[in-house]
TORFI-239437 format. One line per field, with one value per residue: residue in three letters; y, x, z of N, C-alpha, C in turn. Coordinates in steps of 0.001 Angstrom, whole numbers, plus 524288, in hexadecimal, padded with zeros to 5 digits. Layout:
N
residu ALA/...;
nyy Y/...;
nxx X/...;
nzz Z/...;
cayy Y/...;
caxx X/...;
cazz Z/...;
cyy Y/...;
cxx X/...;
czz Z/...;
This chain:
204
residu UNK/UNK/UNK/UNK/UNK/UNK/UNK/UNK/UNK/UNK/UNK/UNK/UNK/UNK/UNK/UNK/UNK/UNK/UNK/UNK/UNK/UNK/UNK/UNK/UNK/UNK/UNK/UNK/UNK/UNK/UNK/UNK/UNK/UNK/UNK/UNK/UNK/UNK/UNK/UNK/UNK/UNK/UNK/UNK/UNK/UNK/UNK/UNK/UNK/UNK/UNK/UNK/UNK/UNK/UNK/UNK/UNK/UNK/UNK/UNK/UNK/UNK/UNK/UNK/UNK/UNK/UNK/UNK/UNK/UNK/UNK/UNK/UNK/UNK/UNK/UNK/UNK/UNK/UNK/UNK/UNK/UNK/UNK/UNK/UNK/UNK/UNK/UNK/UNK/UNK/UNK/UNK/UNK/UNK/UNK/UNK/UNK/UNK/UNK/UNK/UNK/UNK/UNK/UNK/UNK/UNK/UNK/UNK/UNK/UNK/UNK/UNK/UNK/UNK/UNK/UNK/UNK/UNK/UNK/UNK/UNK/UNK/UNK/UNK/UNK/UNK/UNK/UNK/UNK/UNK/UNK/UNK/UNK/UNK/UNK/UNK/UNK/UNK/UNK/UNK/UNK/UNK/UNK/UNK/UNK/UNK/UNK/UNK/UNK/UNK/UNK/UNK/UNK/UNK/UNK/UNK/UNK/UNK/UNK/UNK/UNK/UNK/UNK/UNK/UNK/UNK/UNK/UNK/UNK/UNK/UNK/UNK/UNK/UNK/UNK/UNK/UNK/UNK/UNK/UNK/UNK/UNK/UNK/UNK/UNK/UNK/UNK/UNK/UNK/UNK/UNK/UNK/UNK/UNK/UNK/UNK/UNK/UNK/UNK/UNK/UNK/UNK/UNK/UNK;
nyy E0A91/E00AA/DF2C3/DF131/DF9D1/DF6A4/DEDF8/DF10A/DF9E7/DF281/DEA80/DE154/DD4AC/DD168/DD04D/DC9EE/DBF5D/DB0FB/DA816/DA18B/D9547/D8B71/D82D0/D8581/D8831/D8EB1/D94FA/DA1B8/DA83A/DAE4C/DBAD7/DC83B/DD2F6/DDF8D/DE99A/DF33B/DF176/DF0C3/DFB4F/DFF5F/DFC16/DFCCE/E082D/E0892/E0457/E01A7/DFF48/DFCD4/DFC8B/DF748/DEC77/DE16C/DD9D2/DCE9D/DC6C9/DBE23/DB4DD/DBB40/DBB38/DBFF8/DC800/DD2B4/DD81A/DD8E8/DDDC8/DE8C7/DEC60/DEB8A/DF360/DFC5E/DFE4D/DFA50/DF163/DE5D6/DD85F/DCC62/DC46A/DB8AC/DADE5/DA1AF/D9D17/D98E4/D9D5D/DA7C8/DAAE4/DAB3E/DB2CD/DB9E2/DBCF9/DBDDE/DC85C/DCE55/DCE3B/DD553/DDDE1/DE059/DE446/DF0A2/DF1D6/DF077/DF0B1/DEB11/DE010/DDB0E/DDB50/DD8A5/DCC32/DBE1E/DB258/DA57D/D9D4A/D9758/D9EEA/D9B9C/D97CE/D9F9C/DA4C0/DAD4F/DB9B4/DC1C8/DCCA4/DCC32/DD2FF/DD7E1/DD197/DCD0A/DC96D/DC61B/DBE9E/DB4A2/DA7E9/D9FCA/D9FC0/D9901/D97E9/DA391/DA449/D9E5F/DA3A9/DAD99/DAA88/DA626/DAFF6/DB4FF/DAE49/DB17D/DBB07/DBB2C/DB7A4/DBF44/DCAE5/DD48F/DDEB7/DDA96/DDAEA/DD65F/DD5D2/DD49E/DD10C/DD283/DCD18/DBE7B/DBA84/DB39B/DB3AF/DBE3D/DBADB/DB48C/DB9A2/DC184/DBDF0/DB35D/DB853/DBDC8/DC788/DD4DE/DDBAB/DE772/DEE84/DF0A4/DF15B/DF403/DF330/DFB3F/DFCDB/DF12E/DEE02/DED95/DE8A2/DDE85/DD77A/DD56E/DDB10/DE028/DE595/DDFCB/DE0ED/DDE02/DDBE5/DD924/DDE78/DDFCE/DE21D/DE7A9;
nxx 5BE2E/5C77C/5C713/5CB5A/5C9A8/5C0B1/5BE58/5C4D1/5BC8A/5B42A/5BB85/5B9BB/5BF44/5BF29/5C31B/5C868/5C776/5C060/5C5B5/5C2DB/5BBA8/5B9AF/5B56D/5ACCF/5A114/59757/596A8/59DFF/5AC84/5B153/5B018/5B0C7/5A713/5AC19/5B03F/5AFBA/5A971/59FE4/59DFC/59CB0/59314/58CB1/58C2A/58484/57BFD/574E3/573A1/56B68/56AAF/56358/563B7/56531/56E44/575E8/57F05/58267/58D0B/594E2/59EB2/5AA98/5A4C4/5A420/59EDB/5959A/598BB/59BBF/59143/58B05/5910D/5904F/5882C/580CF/57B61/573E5/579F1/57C58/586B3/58825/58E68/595F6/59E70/5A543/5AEDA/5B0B1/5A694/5AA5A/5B02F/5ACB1/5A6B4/5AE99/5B06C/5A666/5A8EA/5B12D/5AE1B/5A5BD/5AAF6/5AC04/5A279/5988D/58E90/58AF1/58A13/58056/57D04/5844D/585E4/58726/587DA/58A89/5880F/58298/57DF1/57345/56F6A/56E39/56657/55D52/55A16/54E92/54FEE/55894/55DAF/563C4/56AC6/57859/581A8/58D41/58F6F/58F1A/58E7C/58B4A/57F82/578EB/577D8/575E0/56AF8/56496/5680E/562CA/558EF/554DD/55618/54DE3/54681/546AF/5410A/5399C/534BB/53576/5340E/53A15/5439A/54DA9/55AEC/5640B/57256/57A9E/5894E/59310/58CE9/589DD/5847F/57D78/579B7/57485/56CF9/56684/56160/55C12/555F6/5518A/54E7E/54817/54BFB/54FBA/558A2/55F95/56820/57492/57F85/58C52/59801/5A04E/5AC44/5ADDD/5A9CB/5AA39/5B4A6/5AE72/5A3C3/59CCF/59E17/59627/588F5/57EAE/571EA/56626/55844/54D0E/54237/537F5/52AC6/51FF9;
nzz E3745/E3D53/E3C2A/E485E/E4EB7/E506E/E56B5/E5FC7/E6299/E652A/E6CBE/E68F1/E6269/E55AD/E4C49/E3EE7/E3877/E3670/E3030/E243F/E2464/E1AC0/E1EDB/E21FB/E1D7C/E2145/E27F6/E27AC/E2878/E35CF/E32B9/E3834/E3698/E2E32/E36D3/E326D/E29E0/E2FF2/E344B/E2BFE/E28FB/E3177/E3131/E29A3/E2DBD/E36E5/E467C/E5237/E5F11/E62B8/E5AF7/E58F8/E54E7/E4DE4/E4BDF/E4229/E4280/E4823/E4AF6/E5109/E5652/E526D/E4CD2/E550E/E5CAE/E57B5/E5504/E5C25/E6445/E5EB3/E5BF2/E645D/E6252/E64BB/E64C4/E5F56/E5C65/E551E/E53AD/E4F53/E5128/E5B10/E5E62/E5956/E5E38/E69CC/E692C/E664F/E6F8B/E7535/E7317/E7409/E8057/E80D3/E79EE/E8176/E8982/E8686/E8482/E8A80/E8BF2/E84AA/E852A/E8521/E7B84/E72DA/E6E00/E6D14/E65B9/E6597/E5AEB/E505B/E43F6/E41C9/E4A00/E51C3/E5851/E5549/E5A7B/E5EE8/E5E5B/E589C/E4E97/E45DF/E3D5B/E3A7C/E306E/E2D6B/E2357/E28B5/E2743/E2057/E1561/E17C0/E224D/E25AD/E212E/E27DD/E317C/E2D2E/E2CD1/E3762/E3C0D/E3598/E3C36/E43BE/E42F6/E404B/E4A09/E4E60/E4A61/E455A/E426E/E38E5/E357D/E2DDC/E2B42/E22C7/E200E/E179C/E1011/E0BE3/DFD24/DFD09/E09D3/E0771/DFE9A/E04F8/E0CA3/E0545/DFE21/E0440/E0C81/E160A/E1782/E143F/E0CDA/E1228/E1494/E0C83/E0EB9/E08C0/E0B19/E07FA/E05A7/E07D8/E009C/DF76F/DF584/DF79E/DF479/DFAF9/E0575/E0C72/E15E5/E160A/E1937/E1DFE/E1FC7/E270A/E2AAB/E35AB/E335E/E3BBB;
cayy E0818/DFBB8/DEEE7/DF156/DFCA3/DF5B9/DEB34/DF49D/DFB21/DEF0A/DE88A/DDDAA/DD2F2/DCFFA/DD18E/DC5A7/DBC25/DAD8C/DA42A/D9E24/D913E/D8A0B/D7E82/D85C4/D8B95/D91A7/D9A68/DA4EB/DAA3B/DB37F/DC1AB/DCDFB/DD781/DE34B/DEEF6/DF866/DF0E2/DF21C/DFFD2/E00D4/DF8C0/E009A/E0E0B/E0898/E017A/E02C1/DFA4C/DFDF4/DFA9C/DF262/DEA3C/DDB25/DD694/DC916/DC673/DB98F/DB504/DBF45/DB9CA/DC1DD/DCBA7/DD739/DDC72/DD7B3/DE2C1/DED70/DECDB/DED73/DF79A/E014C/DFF14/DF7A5/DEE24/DE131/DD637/DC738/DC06E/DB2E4/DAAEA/D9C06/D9BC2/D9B64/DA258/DAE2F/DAC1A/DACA4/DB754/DBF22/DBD78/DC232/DCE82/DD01C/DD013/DDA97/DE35A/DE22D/DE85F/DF3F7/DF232/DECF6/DF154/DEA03/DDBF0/DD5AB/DDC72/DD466/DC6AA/DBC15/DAD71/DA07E/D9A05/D976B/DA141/D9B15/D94ED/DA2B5/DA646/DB374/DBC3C/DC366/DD100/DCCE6/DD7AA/DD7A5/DCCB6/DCD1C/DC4B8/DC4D1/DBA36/DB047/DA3E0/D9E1C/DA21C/D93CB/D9891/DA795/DA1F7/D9B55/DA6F6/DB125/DA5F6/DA7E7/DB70A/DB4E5/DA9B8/DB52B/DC08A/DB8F1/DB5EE/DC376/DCF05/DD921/DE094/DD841/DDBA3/DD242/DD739/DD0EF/DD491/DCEBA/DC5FB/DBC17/DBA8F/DAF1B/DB6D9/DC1E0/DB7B5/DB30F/DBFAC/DC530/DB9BE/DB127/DB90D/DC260/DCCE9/DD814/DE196/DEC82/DF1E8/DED88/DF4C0/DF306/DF516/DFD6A/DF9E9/DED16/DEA20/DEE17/DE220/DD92B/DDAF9/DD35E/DDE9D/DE448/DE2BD/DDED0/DE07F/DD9C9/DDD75/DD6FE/DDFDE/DDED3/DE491/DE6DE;
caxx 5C053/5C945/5C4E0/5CDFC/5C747/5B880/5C059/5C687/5BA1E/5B0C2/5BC8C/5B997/5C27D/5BBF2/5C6A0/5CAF8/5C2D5/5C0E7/5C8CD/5BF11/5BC3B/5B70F/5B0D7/5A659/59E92/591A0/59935/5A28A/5ADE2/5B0D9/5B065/5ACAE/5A59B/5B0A4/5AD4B/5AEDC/5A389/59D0D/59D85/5984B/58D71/5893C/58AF3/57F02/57814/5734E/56F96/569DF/56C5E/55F92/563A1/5658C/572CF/5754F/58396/58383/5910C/59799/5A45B/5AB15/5A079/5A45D/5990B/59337/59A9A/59A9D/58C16/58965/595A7/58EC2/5809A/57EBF/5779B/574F8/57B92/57F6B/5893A/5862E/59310/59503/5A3F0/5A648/5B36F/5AD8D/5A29A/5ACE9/5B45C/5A80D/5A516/5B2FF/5AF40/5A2D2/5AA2F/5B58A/5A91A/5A23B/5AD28/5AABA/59B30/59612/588C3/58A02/58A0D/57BF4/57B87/58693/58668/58AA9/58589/58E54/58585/5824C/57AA1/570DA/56E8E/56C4B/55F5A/55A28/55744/54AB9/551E6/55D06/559A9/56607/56EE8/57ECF/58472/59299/59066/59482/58E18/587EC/578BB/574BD/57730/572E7/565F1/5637A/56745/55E93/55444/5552D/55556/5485E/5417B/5457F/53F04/53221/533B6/535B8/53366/53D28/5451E/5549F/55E6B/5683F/576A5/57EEE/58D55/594FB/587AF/588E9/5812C/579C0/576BE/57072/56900/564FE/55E3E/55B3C/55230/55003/54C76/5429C/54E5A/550EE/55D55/55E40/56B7A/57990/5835D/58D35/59D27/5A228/5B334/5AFDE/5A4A9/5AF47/5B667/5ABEB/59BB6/5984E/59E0F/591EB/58756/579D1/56DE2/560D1/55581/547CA/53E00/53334/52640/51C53;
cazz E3BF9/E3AAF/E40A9/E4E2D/E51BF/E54AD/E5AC3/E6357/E6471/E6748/E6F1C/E67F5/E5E7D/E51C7/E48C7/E3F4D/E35B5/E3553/E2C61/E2208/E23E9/E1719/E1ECE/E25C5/E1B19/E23AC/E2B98/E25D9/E2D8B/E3677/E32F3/E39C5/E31F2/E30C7/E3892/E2EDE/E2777/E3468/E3481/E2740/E2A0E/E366C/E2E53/E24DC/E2FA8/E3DAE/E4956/E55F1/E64F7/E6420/E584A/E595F/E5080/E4E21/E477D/E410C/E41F4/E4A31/E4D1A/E56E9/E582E/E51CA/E4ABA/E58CF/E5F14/E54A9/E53DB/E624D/E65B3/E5C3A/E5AC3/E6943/E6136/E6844/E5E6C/E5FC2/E581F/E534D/E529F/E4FE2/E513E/E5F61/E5E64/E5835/E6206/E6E36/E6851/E6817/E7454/E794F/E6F5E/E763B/E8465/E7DC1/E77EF/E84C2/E8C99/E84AB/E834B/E8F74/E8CC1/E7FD7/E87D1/E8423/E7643/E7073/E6F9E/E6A12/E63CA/E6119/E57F8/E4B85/E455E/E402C/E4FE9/E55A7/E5A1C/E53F3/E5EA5/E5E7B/E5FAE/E5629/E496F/E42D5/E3DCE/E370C/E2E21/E2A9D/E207F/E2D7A/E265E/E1A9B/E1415/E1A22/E2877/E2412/E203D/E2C49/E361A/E2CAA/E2DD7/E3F92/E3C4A/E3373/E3CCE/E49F0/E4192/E3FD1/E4F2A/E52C2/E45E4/E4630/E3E1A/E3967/E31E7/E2C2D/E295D/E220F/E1FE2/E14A0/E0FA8/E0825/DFB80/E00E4/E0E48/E04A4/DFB87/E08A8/E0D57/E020F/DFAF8/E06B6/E11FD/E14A7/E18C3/E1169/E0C24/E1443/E130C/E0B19/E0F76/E0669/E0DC1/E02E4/E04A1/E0717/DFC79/DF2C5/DF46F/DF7E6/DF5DD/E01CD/E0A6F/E0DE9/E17DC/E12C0/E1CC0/E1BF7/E241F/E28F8/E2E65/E376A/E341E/E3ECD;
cyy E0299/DF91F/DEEF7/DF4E9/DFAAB/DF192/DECFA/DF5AC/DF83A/DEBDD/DE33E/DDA9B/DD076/DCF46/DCBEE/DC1DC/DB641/DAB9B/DA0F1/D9919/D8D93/D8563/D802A/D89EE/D8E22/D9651/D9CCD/DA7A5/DADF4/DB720/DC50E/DD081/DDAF5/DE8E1/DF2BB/DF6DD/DF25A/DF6EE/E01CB/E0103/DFADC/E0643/E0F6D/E04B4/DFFDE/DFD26/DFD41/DFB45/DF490/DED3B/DE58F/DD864/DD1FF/DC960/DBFD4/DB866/DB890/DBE74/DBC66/DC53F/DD24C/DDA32/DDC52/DDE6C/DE926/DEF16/DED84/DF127/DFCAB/E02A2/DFBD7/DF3DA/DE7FC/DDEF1/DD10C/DC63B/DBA59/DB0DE/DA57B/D9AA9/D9D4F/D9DEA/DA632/DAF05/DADC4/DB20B/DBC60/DBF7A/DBFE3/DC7ED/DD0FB/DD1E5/DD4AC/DDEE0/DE489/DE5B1/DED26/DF5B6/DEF40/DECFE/DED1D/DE379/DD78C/DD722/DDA4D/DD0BB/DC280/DB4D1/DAA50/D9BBD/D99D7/D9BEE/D9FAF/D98F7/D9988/DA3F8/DAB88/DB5FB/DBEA0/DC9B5/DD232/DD03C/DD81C/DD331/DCE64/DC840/DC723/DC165/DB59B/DAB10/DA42C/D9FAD/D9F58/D9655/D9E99/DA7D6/DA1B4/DA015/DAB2D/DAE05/DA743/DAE1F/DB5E6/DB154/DAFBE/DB8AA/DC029/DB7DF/DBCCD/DC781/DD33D/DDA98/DDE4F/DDA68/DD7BA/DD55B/DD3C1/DD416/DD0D2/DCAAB/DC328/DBD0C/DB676/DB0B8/DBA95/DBF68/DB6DE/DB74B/DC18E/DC1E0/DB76A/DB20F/DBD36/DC9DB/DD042/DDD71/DE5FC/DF097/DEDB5/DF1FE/DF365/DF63E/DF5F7/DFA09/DF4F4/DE974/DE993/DEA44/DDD62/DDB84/DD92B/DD820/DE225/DE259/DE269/DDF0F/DE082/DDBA1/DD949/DD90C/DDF79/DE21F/DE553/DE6BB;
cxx 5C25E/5C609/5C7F0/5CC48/5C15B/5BB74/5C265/5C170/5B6F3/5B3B7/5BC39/5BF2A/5BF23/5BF54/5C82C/5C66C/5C4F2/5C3D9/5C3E7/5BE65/5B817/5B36F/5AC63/5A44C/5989C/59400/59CEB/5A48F/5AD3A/5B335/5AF88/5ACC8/5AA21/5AD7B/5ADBC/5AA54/59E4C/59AEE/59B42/591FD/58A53/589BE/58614/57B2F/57847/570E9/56E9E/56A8C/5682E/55F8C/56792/56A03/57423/57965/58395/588A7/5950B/59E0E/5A635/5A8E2/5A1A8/59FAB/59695/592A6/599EA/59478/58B72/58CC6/5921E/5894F/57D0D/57931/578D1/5776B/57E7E/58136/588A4/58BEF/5933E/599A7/5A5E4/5AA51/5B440/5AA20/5A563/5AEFA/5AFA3/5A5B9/5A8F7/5B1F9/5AC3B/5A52E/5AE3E/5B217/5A753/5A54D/5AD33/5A5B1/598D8/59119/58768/58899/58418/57B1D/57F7F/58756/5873C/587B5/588D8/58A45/5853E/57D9F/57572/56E1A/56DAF/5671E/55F3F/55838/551AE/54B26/554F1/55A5D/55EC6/56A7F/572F1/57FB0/58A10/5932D/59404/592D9/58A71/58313/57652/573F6/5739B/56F02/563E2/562D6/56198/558C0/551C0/553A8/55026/544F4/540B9/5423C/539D4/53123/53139/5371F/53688/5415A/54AE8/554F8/56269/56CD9/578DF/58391/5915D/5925B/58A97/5855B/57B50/576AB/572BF/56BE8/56400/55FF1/55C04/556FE/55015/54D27/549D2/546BA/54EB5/55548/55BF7/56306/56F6A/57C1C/589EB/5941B/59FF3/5A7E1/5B265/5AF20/5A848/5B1F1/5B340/5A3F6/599A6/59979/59A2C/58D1B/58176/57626/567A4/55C0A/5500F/545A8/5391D/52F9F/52175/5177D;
czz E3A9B/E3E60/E46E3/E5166/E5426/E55BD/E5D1D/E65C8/E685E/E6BA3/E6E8C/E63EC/E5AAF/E4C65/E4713/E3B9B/E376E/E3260/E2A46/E22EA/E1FF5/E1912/E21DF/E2049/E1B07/E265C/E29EA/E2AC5/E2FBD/E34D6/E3349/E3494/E3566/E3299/E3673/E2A57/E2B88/E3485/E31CC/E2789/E2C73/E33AD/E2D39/E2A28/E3672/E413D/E4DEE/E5AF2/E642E/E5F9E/E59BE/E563F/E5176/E49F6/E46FB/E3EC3/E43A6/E4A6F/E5185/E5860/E5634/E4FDC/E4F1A/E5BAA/E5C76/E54BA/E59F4/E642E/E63B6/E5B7F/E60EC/E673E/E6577/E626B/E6193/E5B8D/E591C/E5121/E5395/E5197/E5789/E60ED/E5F32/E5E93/E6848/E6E65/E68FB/E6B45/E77EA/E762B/E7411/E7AFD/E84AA/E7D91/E7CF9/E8880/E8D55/E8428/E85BF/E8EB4/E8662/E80EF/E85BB/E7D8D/E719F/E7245/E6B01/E69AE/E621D/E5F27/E5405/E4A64/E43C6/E4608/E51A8/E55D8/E5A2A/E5944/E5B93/E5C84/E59DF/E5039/E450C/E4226/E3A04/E36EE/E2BE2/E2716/E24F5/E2A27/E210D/E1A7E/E154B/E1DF5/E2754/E2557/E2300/E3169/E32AD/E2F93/E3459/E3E1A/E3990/E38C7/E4351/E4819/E4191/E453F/E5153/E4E18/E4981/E4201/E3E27/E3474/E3033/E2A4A/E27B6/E1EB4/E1B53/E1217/E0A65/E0410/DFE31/E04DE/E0B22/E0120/DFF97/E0996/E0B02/DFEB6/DFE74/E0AC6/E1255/E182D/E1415/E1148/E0F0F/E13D4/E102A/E0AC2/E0CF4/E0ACA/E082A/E032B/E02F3/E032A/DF79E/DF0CE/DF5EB/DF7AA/DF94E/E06DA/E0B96/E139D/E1578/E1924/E1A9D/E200B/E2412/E2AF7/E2F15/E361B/E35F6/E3B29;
């Protein structure tokens, strides 16, 4: 499926990257994950109605929509750029025309992410590589201090990781590899095209 058909479908506009800008170097730009990685992704890996998503760095909310359209997962995006953050809010009122019942299960955050407040609920978190392994650090850090508040089982995605993000995880934090799904076309020309997932579970 090209990218015009799930913007058709979702009724949403998502289409279109950022322009780099070399003097902010914490925040990388925008760019939706492509929905034919999407598709991959959900082939090798499931979510459920009752599961909690948390997109750090959403921009205009597409993974927002794809993930709740198909799996009626709840799911906030976390956006600092109030632009993005407007634009995904006219998304949200586009999607809802189509998915009225979908109304309290997407939503949407203009903050930094390292400033959001961990829900209790929230169980899975996405990274697009949106910012540097300082800020990273800092949100896993909120996802570790909520898990000791409130034990339950997270997952961490990350889509395009950095090395740094994986050093991170993988030496520093008490998560652990659970899948790497490796996007055959795209890995070809690049080895970051894959998604890497990390897990933390609770044991009564």
């Amino acid at each position: 499926m090209d990218e015009y058909y799930y913007e058709n479908l979702l009724n949403i506009k998502t289409i279109g990257d950022q322009k780099w800008s070399k003097n902010n170097t914490h925040y990388h730009p925008y760019e939706p994950t492509l929905y034919s990685a999407l598709e991959y992704l959900f082939e090798r890996y499931t979510l459920k109605s009752s599961d909690h998503v948390v997109d750090f760095g959403c921009g205009k909310g597409r993974l927002n929509f794809y993930i709740n359209y198909f799996y009626k997962s709840n799911i906030t995006g976390i956006e600092m750029n109030e632009i993005f953050y407007y634009e995904a809010l006219e998304n949200k009122a586009n999607y809802l025309k189509k998915n009225k019942k979908s109304l309290y299960k997407v939503n949407f955050e203009c903050c930094l992410a390292q400033d959001y407040k961990i829900k209790p609920y929230d169980n899975k978190f996405y990274f697009f590589n949106p910012f540097s392994v300082q800020i990273f650090t800092k949100v896993v850090e909120n996802i570790l201090i909520s898990f000791e508040e409130n034990p339950r089982n997270i997952e961490i995605i990350l889509y395009y990781p950095s090395e740094d993000y994986i050093y991170y995880l993988e030496y520093l934090s008490p998560f652990v590899l659970s899948k790497d799904i490796i996007l055959p076309k795209l890995n070809k020309k690049d080895e970051r095209e894959r998604f890497v997932i990390y897990k933390l579970s609770y044991k009564n």
